[in-house]
N, C-alpha and C positions, 0 to 999 in steps of 0.2 A: 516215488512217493517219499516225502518227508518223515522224519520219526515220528509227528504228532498225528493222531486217527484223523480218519476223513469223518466230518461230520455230517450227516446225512441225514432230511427227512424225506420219512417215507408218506407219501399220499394212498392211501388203497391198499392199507397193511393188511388189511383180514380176507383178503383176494388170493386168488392165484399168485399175480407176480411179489405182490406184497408180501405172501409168508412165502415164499422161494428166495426173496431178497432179503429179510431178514436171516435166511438159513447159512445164506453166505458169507452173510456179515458175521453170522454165529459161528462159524468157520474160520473165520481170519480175527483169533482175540488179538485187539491192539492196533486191529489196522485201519477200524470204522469204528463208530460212534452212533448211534441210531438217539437224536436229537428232540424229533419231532413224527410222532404216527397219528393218521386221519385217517376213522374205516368210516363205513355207511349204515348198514344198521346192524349190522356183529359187534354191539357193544360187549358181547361176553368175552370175544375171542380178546377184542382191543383190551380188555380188564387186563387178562391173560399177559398179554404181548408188553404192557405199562408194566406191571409188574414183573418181569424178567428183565425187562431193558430199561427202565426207568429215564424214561425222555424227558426234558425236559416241559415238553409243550404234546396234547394228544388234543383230538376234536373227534367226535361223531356226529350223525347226524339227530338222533336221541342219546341222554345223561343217562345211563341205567344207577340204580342206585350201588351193584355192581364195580361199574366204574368210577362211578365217584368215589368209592370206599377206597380202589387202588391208586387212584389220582393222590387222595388222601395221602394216605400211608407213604408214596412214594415222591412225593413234593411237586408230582409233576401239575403241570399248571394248561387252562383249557386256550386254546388259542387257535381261532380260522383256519384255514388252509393258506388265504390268498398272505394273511401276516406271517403263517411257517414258513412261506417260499420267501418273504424277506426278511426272515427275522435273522440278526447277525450271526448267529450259532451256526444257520445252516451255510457248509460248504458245497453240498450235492443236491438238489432236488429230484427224487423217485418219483414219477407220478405215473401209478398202477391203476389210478382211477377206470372207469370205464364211463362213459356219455362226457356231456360237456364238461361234468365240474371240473376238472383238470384244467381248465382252459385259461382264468384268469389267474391261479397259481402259476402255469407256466408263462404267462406273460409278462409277472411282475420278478418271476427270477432272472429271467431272458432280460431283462430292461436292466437288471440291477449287476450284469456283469457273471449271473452264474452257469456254471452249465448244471441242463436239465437231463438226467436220464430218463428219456421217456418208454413209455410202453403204451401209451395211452393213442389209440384210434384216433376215435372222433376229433381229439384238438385237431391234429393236423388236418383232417380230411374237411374237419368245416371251417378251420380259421387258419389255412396254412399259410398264406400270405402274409397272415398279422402275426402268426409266430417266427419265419422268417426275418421280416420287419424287423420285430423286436430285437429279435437274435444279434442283427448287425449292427443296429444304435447303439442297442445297450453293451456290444460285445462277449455277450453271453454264449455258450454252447449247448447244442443240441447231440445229448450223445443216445442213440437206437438201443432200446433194448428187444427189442424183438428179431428173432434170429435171424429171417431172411436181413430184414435193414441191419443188421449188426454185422451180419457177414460181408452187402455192400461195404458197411464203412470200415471194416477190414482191411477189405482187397484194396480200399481207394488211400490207403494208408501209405505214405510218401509217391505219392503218385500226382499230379497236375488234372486239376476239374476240368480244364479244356480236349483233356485227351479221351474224355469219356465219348465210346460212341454208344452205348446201348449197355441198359441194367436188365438181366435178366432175373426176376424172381420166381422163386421154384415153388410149386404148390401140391401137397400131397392129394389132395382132389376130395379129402375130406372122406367120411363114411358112407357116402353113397355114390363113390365114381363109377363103379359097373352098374349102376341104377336105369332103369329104363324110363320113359315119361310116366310111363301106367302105375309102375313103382316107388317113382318120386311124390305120386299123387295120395300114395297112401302111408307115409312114412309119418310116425307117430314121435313126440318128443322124446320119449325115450331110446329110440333109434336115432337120434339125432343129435342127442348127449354121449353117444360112444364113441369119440373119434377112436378112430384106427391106429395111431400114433400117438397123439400127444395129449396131455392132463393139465386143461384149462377150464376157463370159466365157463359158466352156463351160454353166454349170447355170445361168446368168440366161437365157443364148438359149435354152434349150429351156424354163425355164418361160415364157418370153416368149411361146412356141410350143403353150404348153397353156392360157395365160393365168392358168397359177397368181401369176405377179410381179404380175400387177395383182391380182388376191385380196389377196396380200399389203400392195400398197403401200393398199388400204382400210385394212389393220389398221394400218399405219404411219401415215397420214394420223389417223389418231382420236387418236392419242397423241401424234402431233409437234404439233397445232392444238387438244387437248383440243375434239374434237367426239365424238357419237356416232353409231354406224355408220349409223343409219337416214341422219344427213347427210352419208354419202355414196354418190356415183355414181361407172359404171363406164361412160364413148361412144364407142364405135368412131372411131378419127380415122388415116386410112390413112397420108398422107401426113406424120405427127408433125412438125408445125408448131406445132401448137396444142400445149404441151405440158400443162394444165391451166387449170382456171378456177373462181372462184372467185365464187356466188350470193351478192348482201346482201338483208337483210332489208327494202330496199324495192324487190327485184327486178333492181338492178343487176348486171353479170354482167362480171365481170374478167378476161381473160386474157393469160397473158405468150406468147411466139410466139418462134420464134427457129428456124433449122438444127436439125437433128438431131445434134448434138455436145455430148459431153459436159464439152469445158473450159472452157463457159462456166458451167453451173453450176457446175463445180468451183472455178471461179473466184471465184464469187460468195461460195461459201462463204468462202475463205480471204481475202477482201479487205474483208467487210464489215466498217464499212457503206460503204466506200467502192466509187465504182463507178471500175474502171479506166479509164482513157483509151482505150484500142484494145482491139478484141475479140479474143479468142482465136481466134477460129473466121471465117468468111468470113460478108459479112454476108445480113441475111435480104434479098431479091427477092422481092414476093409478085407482083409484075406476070409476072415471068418461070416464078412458080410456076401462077401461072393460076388455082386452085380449089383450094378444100380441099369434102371431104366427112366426114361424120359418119355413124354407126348405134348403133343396139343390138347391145349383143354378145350372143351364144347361148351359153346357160350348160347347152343342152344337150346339142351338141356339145361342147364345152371343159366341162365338169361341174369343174374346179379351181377358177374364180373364185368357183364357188357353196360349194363343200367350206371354200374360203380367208374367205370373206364372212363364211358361219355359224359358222366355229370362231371370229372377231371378234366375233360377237354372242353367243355362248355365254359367250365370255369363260374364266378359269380358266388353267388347263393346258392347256384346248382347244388355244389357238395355238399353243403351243411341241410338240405332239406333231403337230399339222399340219406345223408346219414342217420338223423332224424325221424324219417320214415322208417329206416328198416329198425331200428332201436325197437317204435312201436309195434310194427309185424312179427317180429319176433319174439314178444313179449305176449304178443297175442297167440301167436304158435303153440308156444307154451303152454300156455292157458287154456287150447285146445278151440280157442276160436275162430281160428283158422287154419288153413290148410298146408303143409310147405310148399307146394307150389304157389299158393296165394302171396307168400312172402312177396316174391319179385314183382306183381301183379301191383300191389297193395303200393310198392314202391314209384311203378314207373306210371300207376294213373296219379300220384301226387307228383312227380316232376314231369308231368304234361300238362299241371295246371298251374305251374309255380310260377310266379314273376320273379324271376333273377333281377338281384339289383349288381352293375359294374361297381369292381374297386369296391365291395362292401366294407364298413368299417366296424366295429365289434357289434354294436347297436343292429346295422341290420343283419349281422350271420346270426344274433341272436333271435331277432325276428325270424326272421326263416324258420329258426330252428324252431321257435316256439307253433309258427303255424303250420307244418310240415306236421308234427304233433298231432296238431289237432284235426288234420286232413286223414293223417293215417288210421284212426280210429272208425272212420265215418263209411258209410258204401260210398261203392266208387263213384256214383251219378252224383251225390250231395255235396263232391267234394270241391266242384264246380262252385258251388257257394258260398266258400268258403274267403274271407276277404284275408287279405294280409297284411 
């Protein structure tokens, strides 16, 4: 890295990754620059976040009078998401978002030559094609911040794409893996917001808890590494140590290791290719950690990693009306509207009714996404009537 700070905005500052990526950046004075922040409706927190870092450019999705006052005071100025991701200041785009809105941000930084530190699901798993795409035209990068893909693109660090045989991602199995079916059927959101491990958001911890995030991060993995799904796996790894691994083609097998904290991939991201001097996080003890253990996960209890795998290998529209749907299941979960076993249910009678369009282009993932939406609200019989 050069003596001037890397400029960076951040998408999804009042989030999980967003105030963790901020924390880091708070950590290295001189080496970042925080440009431009966009939350969603924590306009308190964003007041907050504007007035310590004084960005040049903030967006919410509501003005509180709040933010205005520090928008004020600190000269910074209100400006979209999709014009943060192009606007000349930024060098780095964060996007912490969670559901679609990320999506047209990362395509217009992608197109314009930058790389995007993602953290964000849904782009990739319903537009990963078109974020690819953009990726290569425009010459843009894609750098992982979520630790299993971070760790992949660790390992594949001077290494030849050709000689990839097999990405192995590791999955804690979430807060219900010794759950029985009779037990999964009465599991409340509050038992569903406790992962075992790791301090995320509200709808990653409970798909982390149905094991739909790992479904997903298959379909993200294919598209961030350009492999295809058959090359990859999904190994129970309790103690998330191991955060991923990666097979070569003469059998060698990679992995990166590290605490279960998030600011060191997010670090990674924003500092590459340099690696910092001191770690974000405390460091790893494997003496003191004693053992790690591995399994197969059960995709018949958890039936999401399998729902999430196939609509990867179907390809289309498939994935963005999977994604789509569990957004909504889960939100209703929450809400107490339904059941955690109904999650997966709710999902896979919407992609038994879905018309997959081939080669979709922004228009119709949008589509999907919008009627995938509207299907997953509905009983499953009605969903049948649903046109698209």
């Amino acid at each position: 890295m050069d003596n001037a700070p890397r400029r960076v905005a951040v998408l999804g500052s009042t989030g999980s990754i967003g105030r963790q990526s901020l924390d880091v950046m708070r950590q290295l004075p001189g080496r970042f620059e925080v440009v431009a922040l966009a939350a969603g409706r924590n306009a308190a927190e964003l007041a907050r976040q504007v007035r310590e870092f004084r960005p040049a450019y903030a967006w919410a999705e509501a003005e509180t009078a709040e933010l205005g006052d520090a928008m004020k005071d600190t000269g910074t100025r209100w400006l979209a998401m999709d014009e943060m991701a192009a606007a000349p200041e930024t060098d780095v785009l964060l996007v912490g978002t969670a559901g679609s809105a990320g999506l047209t941000p990362t395509l217009a930084a992608l197109r314009l030559g930058r790389p995007v530190a993602i953290a964000n699901k849904e782009v990739l798993v319903m537009a990963g094609h078109l974020v690819r795409r953009a990726m290569l035209e425009g010459g843009g990068q894609l750098r992982p911040v979520d630790s299993e893909h971070s760790a992949i693109w660790q390992c594949l660090w001077g290494e030849e794409d050709h000689a990839i045989r097999r990405i192995i991602l590791t999955a804690s199995g979430g807060a219900f893996r010794d759950f029985d079916r009779s037990g999964l059927a009465a599991v409340t959101p509050e038992q569903a917001l406790n992962h075992p491990t790791w301090n995320m958001g509200r709808k990653i911890t409970v798909d982390c808890a149905s094991l739909m995030n790992k479904g997903m991060e298959t379909i993200e993995a294919m598209w961030l590494f350009g492999v295809p799904m058959e090359n990859v796996d999904v190994v129970l790894h309790r103690e998330s140590i191991v955060h991923s691994l990666v097979e070569f083609s003469d059998g060698s097998v990679k992995a990166q290791l590290g605490l279960p904290d998030m600011r060191l991939p997010i670090q990674c991201a924003l500092a590459y290719p340099e690696r910092m001097p001191e770690p974000p996080s405390p460091r790893l003890d494997l003496g003191a950690i004693g053992s790690l253990h591995f399994g197969e996960p059960d995709v018949t209890r958890f039936p999401c990693l399998r729902l999430a795998m196939d609509a990867g290998r179907m390809g289309g529209t498939y994935p963005a009306a999977m994604a789509a749907a569990d957004e909504v299941a889960v939100d209703r979960f929450l809400r107490r509207e339904i059941s955690f076993v109904d999650i997966p249910a709710v999902i896979e009678t919407v992609l038994s009714k879905h018309a997959s369009t081939t080669d979709p282009d922004l228009e119709s993932v949008l589509a999907a996404d919008g009627w995938a939406r509207q299907a997953a609200v509905l009983p499953p019989k009605a969903v049948a009537g649903v046109a698209l």
